[in-house]
KENU-444073 format. One record per residue (C-alpha): z, x, y; residue in three letters. Coordinates in nm, 2 decimals. Layout:
residues N
r c3->Z	c1->X	c2->Y	resn->ALA
...
END
This chain:
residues 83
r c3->0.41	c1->-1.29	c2->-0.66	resn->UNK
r c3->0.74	c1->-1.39	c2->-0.59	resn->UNK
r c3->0.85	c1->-1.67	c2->-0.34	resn->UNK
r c3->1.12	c1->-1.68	c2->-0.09	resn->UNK
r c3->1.30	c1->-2.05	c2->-0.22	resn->UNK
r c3->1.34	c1->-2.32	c2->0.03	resn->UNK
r c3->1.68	c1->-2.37	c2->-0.11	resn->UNK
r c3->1.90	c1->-2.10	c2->-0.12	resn->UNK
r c3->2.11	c1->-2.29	c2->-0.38	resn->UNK
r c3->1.92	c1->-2.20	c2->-0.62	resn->UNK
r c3->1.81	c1->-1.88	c2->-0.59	resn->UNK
r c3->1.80	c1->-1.75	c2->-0.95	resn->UNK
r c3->1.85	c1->-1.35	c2->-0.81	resn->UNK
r c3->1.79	c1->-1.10	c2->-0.54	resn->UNK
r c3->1.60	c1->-0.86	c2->-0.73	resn->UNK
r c3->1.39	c1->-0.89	c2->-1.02	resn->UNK
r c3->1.28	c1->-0.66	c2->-1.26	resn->UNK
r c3->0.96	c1->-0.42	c2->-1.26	resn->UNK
r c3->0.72	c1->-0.61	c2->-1.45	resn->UNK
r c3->0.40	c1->-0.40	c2->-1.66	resn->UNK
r c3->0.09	c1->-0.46	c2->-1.84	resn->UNK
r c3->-0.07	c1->-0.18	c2->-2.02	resn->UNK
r c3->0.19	c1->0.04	c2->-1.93	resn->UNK
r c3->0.13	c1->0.02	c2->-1.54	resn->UNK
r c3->0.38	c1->-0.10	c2->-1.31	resn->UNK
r c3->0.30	c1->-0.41	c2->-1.11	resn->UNK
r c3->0.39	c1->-0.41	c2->-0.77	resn->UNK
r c3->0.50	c1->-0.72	c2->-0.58	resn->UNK
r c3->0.32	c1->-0.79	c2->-0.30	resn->UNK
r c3->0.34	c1->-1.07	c2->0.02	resn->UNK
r c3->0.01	c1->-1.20	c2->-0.02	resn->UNK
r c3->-0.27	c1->-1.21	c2->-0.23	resn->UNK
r c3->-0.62	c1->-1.39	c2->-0.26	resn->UNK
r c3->-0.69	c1->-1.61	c2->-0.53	resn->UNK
r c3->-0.99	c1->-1.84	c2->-0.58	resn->UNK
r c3->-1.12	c1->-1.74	c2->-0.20	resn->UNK
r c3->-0.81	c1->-1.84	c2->-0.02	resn->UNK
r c3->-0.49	c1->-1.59	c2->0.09	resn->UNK
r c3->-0.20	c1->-1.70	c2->-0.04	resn->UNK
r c3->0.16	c1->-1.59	c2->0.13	resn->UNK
r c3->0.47	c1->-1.55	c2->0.02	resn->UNK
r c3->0.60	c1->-1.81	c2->0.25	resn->UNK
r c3->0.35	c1->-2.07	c2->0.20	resn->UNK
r c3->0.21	c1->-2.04	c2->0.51	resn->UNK
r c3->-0.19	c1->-2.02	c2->0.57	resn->UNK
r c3->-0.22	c1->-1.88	c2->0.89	resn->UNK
r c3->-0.37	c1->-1.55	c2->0.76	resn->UNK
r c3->-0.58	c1->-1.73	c2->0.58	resn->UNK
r c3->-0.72	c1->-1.94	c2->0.88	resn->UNK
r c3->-0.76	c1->-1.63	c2->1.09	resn->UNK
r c3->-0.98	c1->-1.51	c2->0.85	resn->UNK
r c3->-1.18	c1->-1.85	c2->0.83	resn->UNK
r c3->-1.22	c1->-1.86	c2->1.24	resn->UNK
r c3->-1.38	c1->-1.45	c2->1.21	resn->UNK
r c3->-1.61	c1->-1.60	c2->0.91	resn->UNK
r c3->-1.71	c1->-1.85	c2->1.17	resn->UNK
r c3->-1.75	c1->-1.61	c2->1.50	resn->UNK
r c3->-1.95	c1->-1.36	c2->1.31	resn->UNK
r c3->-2.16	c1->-1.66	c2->1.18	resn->UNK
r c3->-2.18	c1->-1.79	c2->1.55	resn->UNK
r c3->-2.28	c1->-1.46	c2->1.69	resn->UNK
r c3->-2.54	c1->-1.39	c2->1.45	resn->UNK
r c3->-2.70	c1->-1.72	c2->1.58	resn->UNK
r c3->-2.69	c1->-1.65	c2->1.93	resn->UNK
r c3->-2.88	c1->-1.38	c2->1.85	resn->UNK
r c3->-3.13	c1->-1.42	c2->1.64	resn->UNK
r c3->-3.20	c1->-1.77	c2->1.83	resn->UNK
r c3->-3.15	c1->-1.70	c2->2.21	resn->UNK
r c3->-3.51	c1->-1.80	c2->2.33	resn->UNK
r c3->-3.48	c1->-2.16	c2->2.13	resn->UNK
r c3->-3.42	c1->-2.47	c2->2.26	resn->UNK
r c3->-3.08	c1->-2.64	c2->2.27	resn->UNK
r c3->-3.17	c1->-2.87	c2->1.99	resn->UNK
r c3->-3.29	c1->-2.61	c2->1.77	resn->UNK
r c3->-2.92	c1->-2.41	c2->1.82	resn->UNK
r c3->-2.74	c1->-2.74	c2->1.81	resn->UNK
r c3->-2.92	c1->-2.77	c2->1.46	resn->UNK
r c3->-2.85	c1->-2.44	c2->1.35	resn->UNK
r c3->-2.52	c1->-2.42	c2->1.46	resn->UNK
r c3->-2.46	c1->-2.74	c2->1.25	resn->UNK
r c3->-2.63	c1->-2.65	c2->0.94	resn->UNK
r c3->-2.44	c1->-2.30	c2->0.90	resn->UNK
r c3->-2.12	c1->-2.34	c2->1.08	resn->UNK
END
């Protein structure tokens, strides 16, 4: 993966090379996951927080329903256990 520098000073070039392992041709991509998180070319997380608040509304909904006829405390306990 290759970064867009903060500093155009010292921006090394424009294009690089095509790099290859085994023969293949590796493509350069904007972002990529690595150890669970999504990493961007820019440094920015927002994709990767987007994908963290749909982890937690699936989570939320599969609550609500499988608990709807519990009491309050009981989804309050839920909620905090696997949200």
């Amino acid at each position: 993966m290759v970064a867009n520098p903060f500093d155009r000073n010292r921006i090394v070039s424009e294009c690089f090379p095509p790099l290859t392992m085994a023969n293949c041709k590796l493509s350069y991509v904007s972002q990529f996951k690595y150890l669970g998180h999504i990493t961007e070319y820019t440094f920015c997380d927002d994709s990767d927080v987007n994908r963290e608040l749909k982890n937690l509304y699936a989570r939320v909904n599969v609550l609500i329903r499988r608990f709807s006829y519990c009491a309050t405390q009981v989804k309050l306990r839920l909620f905090k256990s696997y949200c």
